[in-house]
N, C-alpha and C positions, 0 to 999 in steps of 0.2 A: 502470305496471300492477303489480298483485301478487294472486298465487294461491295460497295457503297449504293446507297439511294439514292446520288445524286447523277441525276445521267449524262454521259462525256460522249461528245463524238467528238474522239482521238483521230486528227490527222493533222497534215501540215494543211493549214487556212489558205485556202488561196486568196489571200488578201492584194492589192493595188494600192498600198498607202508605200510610195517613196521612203518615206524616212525611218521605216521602222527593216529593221533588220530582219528577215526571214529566220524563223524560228518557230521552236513545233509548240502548237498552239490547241487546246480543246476548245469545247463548250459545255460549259456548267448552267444547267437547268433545272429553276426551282420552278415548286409547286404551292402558292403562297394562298390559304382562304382567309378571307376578309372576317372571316367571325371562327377561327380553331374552336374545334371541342379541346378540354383541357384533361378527360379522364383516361387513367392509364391503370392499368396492371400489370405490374412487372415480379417475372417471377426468375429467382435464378438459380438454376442448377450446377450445384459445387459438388467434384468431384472430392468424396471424402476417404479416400484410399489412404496407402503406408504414405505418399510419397508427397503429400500434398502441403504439407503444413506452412512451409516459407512463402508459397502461393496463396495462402489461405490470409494470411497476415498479411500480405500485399494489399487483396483485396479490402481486406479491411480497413487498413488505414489510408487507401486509397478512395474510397465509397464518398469521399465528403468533396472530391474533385469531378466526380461523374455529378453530383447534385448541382456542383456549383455552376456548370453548364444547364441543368435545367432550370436554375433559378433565372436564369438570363432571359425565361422566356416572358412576353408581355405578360402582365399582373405577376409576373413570381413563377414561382415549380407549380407544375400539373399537380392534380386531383388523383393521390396516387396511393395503390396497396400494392405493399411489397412482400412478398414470400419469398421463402429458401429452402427446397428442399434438396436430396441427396443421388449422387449416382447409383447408390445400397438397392438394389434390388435382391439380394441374394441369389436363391438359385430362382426365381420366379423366370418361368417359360410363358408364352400364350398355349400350352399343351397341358402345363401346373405349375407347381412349386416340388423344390424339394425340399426333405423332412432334416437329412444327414448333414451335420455340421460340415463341411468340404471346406477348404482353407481358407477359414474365416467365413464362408458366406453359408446362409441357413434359410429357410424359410422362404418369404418375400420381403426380407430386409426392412430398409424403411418403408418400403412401399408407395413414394413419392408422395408420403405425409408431410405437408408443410412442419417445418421449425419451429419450438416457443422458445421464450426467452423471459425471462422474469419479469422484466421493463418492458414487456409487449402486453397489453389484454389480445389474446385471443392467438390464432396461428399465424397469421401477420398483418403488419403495420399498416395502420391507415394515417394518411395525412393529405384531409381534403380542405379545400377552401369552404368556410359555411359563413358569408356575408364577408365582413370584413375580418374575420379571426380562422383561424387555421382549426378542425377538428381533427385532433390525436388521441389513439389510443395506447399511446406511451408514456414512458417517463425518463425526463431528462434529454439530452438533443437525437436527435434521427442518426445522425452517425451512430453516437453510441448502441443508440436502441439495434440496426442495424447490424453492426459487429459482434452483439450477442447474439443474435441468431445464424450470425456466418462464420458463428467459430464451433464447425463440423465436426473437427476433429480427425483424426487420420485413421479410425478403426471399420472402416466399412470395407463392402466386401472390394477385393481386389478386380473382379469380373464387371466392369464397370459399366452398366445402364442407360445412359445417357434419355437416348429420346422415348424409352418407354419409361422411366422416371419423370419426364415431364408430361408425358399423354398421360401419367397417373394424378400427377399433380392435378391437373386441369380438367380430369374428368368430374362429371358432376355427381357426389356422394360427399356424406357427411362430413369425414373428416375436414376436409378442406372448403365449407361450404362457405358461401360469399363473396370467396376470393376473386372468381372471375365474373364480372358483368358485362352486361349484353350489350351497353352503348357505347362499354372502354375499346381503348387501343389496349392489344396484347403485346408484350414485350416479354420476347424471352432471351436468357442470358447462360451461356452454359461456360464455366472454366475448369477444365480438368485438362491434365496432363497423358492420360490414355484416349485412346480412341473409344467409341462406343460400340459397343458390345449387345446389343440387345436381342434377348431371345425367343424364337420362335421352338426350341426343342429345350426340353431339361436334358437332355441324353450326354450337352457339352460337359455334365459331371462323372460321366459314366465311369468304368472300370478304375476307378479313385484316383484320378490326374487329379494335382493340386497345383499350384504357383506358377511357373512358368511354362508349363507345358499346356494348361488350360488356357492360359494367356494365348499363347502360339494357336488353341485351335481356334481360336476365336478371328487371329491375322489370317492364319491359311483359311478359313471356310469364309471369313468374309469379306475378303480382297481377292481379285484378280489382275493379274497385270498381263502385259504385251507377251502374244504368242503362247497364250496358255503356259505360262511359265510354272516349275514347279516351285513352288515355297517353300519347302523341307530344305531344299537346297540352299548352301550360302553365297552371297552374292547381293549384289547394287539389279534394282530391278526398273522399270523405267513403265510409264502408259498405266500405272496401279488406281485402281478405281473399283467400287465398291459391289458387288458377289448380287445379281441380286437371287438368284437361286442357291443359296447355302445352306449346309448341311445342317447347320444348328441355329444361323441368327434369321430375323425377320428382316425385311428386305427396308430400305431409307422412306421409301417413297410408302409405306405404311403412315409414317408419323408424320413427314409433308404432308400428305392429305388428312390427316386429322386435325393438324394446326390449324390448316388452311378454313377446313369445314366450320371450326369455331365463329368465321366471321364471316358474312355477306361477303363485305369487299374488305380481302383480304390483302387485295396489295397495297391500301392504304393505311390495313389497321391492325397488322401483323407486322412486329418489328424483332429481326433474331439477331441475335450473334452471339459469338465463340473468341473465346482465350484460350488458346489449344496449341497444338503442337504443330511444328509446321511439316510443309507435306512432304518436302523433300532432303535428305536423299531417303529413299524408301530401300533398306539392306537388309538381309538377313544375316544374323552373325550365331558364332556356338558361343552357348553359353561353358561352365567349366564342367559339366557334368555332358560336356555334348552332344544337350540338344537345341534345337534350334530357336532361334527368337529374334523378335522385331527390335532390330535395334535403334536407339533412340535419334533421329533426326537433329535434335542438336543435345549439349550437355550443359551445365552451367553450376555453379555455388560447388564447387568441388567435388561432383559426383550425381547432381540431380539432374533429372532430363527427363524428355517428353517425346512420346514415339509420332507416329506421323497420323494427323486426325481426317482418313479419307471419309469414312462414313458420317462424320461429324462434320467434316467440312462440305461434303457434296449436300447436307442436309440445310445449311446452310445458305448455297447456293441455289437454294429452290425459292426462293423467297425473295418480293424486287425491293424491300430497304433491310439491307444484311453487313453484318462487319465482320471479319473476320480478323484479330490480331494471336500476333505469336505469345505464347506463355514462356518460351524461352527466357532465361535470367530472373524470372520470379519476381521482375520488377513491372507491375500491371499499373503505374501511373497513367501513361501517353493512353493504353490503351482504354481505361474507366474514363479521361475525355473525351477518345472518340467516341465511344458507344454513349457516350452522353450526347454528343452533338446529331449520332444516327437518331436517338429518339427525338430531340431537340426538331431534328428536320422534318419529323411526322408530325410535325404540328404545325411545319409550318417557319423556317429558319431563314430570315431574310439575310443573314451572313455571306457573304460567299469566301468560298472554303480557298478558291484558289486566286492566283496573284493576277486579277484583271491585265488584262495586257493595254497597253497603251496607244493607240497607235497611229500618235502622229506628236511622236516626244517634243517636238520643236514649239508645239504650242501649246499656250497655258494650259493650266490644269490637267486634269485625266482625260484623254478623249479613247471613252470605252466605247468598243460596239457593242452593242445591247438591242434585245428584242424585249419588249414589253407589252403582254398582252391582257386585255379581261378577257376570261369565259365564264360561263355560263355551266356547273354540274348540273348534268339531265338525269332523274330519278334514276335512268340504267347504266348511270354510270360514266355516258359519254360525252363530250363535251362541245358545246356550240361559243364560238368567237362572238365578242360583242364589237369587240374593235383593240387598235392598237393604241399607247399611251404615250405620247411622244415625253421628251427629254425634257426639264424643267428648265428655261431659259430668264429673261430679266425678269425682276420685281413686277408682278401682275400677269404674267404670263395664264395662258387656260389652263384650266386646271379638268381633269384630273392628268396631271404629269408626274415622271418619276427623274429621282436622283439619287447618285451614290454619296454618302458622305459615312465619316470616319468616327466610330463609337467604338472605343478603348473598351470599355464597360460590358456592353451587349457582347462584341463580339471577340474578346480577348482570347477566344481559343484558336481563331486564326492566322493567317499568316500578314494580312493586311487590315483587318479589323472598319474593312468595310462592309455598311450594308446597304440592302435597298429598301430607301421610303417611297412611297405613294402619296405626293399630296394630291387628296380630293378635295380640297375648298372646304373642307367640314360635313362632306354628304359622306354617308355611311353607306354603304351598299350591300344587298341581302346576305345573307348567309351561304345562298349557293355560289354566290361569286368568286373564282380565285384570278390569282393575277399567274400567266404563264410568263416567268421570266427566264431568259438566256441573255448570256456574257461572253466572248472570246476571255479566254484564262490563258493565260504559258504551263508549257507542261513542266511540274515540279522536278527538282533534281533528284529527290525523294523528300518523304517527311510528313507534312499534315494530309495531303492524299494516298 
């Protein structure tokens, strides 16, 4: 599955250009301001269960390809603090906590305590721009520093937490204080292999189920699928979407809306996404002692796999700049790009993601159709047209006009490595200004979309 921030009206174009062959055509549409804020806080939630550890190394040596896209942004990478904390809730309910070790899980686990890490001062990483020099509180490069605090480890509890581990992280108390600021973009980042589990009862430990049977009540109480189907039962299940009256977990849209509450305006300055498990096929299989369990949705490296992330991924989809990629094959390169280019675009990514269509081949150069507009941010949010920005034409042309041209460098993470400039003649224009731009694209075969 994938859900982007970049908005596509998917259809065939009804275009009148002769020479261009009919073909299924979007439009990709940025949101570009004339002056980005550059401060972020990005927090990311790693699933630190048995089964994580070759995902966990992914991420790590992967971290330095997700920056390399933010470096791409004008002046350099955002004004960024990065935390990491764990799925480890233990047995923590919003009812309590439990006291009894239960299979591996006790107490309130981590408790959605950010990470240290030896090469970090404090629970995480700052690296902000202060003049011309970078303010850090590490030592040695940000990959590294990074990678010791993303290496989790695989002992946490199996009942795995997901969005009340980040409503913990991000709540405001001691342990984690500073992390999150009032003027940043919030960025959060969850990769785990289970679905999310979060509890609104401790009772899912009750009469001493451990390991996969707790797991199971976790699938059966907080999924439902098509025709009120029963889940104890084995079988491929189809329409499976997330419980919001369940016996033991709390419902998704608890932690959407508390995300959401953190910021004013949260669809500009909330950015989520998930390394998770994909949704389908959603099957119930016996396990060897039979009983019933979520089976895994795909398998990979000789036996590891990841079951299907409904409540993780519906949480996901509540949010309008969101990615979603698959954790299948434990190979998280492609995917720590994208979600670098999803943050990339909250700031403002003159890139465009998809292969501009052309549409009139027979004549020189690119002849893109494009919209290009200024507006105007009104304090509530809404936006007023100042006018349109016509195409940059011969030497002297008025200005302010725009054109695409071709940067290897900025936009190396797409498919055509074109972006769009604004020349103003050298006039600067306020802060509230952004440029609404749209492009007819063709629709990818699959791949960076």
């Amino acid at each position: 599955m994938f859900v982007s921030s970049v908005l596509w009206s998917a259809a065939c174009a009804d275009r009148k250009v002769a020479r261009v062959d009919p073909e299924q055509t979007r439009v990709e549409v940025k949101d570009l301001p004339s002056n980005p804020e550059k401060d972020v806080d990005i927090l990311f939630l790693i699933d630190n269960s048995g089964s994580m550890l070759a995902e966990q190394q992914s991420l790590q040596a992967n971290f330095p390809k997700f920056m390399q896209v933010l470096e791409t942004l004008e002046g350099g990478a955002p004004n960024m603090h990065i935390g990491v904390a764990t799925s480890d809730m233990g047995q923590h309910a919003t009812d309590g906590n439990g006291n009894a070790q239960v299979g591996g899980c006790s107490g309130a686990g981590e408790d959605g305590a950010l990470r240290t890490a030896p090469a970090v001062s404090g629970r995480f990483i700052i690296d902000e721009l202060n003049g011309t020099t970078r303010n850090r509180n590490y030592s040695g490069t940000l990959g590294d520093a990074f990678a010791a605090m993303a290496g989790v480890g695989t002992a946490g509890c199996g009942i795995e937490q997901h969005l009340s581990a980040v409503q913990r992280a991000l709540e405001n108390r001691a342990t984690n204080a500073g992390f999150l600021r009032a003027e940043a973009k919030l960025a959060v980042i969850v990769i785990a292999d289970e679905d999310d589990c979060s509890l609104a009862h401790n009772n899912l430990f009750a009469n001493g189920v451990t390991g996969p049977e707790i797991n199971f009540r976790c699938t059966k109480s907080g999924i439902k699928c098509a025709n009120g189907a029963d889940l104890s039962k084995p079988g491929q299940y189809t329409d499976c979407v997330p419980n919001d009256q369940s016996e033991y977990l709390e419902p998704v849209d608890k932690y959407v809306d508390y995300i959401k509450s953190l910021k004013t305006n949260w669809k500009d300055d909330v950015i989520v996404a998930g390394i998770v498990g994909e949704d389908k096929p959603f099957e119930i299989k016996l396990d060897a002692m039979n009983h019933p369990i979520l089976a895994p949705s795909c398998t990979y490296n000789g036996g590891d796999g990841a079951v299907p992330a409904l409540r993780t991924g519906d949480f996901l989809q509540q949010f309008s700049q969101t990615v979603q990629r698959t954790i299948c094959g434990a190979d998280l390169s492609q995917a720590m790009v994208d979600i670098g280019a999803l943050l990339k675009r909250a700031f403002g990514d003159p890139c465009w993601e998809g292969e501009i269509l052309d549409m009139d081949p027979d004549a020189p150069g690119l002849q893109a159709d494009c919209t290009i507009v200024d507006v105007k941010v009104l304090p509530d949010g809404s936006r007023q047209e100042l006018g349109a920005i016509a195409q940059c034409g011969s030497a002297g042309s008025a200005t302010p006009c725009w054109k695409l041209v071709v940067d290897a460098a900025q936009c190396y993470y797409t498919p055509t490595n074109l972006k769009l400039v604004i020349d103003r003649g050298g006039v600067i224009p306020p802060a509230e200004v952004h440029v609404q731009a749209s492009c007819v694209t063709k629709v990818p075969d699959g791949g960076f979309m």
